[in-house]
N, C-alpha and C positions, 0 to 999 in steps of 0.2 A: 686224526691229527695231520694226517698226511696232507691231505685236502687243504687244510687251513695253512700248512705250508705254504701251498702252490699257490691258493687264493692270494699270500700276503705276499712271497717272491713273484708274481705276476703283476702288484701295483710299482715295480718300480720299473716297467716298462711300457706301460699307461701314459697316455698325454694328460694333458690339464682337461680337456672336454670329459674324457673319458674318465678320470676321478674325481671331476664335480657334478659326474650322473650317478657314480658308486655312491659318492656321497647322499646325493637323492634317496637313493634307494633305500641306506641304512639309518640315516637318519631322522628323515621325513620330512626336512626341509632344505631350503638352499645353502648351498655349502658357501663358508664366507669369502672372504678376500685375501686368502693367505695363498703362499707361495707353494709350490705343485709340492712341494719337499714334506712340510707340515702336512696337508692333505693326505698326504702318503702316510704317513705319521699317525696321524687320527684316524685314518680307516683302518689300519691297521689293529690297532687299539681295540677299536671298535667290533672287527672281527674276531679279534682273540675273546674281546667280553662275553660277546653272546655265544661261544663257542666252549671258554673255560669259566665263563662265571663273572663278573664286575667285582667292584671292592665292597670287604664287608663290612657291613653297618656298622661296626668299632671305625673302622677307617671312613666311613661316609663322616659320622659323627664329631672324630678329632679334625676332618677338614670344615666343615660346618662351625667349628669351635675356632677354630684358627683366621675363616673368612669374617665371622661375626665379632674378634679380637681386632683383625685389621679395619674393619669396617668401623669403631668405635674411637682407633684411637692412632692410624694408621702404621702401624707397627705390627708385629710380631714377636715375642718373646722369643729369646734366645736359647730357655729352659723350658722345655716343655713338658717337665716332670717326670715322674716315674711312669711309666710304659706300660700298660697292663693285657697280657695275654690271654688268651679266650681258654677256661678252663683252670686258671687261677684260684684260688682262694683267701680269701684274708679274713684276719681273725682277729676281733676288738673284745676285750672284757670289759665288761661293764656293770659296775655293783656287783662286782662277785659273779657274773653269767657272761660264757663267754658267747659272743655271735661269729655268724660265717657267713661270708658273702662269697657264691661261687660269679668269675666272670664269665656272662655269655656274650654271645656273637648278638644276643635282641636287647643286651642291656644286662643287671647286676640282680641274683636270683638271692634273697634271702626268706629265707623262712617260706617256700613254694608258694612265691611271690615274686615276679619277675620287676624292676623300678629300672626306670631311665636315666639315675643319676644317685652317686652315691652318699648325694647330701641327703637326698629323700628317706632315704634306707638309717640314715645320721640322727635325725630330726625323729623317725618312728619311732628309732632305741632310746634318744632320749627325752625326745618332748620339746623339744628347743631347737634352733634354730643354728647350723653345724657345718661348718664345712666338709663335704664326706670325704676328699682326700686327705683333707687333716685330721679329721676324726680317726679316720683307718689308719695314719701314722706312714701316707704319701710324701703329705710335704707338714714344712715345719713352719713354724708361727709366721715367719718371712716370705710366705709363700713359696719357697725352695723345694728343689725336692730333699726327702729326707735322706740322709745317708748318702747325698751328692755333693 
């Protein structure tokens, strides 16, 4: 850790040439047209990623959801539901049988079955076609979240 210290307190005394060669280096292409401050910024980022790790797929996924929301309708919802944590559980009965859906970090594990969404998992228990946040009793008929 120590090293990734020094590596990131050492770009804030780098010129512009010299973190748009960092840049090269970490990214594999030309670094853009931003101000030495951002550059600084982003390599830093950059370093800590490949050092601690990048965002997990739950977080890749909710921005993915959120850029393909603004991309439709230019906006952003101001509710972005109930939050769900990796290692979670949720429990739907259904005809008398209840199910469990554990949260993972790859997606929603029911029945040692890993699904990428929890409509999918919605639609297998009932046969139809189901919103699986509202199914699971996330949000309520208004699209809200529940219990918000």
């Amino acid at each position: 850790m120590a090293s990734l210290d020094v590596r990131i307190a050492a770009l804030a005394t780098m010129s512009s040439a010299q973190l748009r060669s960092q840049w090269r280096q970490l990214f594999k292409i030309e670094a853009p047209d931003v101000s030495r401050k951002l550059l600084a910024l982003a390599i830093a980022w950059r370093l800590q990623e490949k050092a601690m790790g990048g965002l997990t797929l739950s977080t890749k996924r909710e921005l993915a959801g959120l850029g393909a929301q603004y991309a439709k309708t230019g906006e952003l919802s101001a509710d972005p539901g109930a939050s769900l944590k990796v290692g979670s559980r949720l429990v739907r009965n259904w005809h008398g049988e209840a199910h469990h859906v554990t949260i993972r970090d790859d997606g929603y594990l029911y029945r040692d079955k890993t699904y990428s969404s929890l409509s999918r998992i919605a639609c297998t228990i009932t046969g139809t076609n189901w919103s699986g946040p509202r199914f699971f009793g996330l949000r309520s008929r208004s699209g809200r979240a529940a219990n918000g």
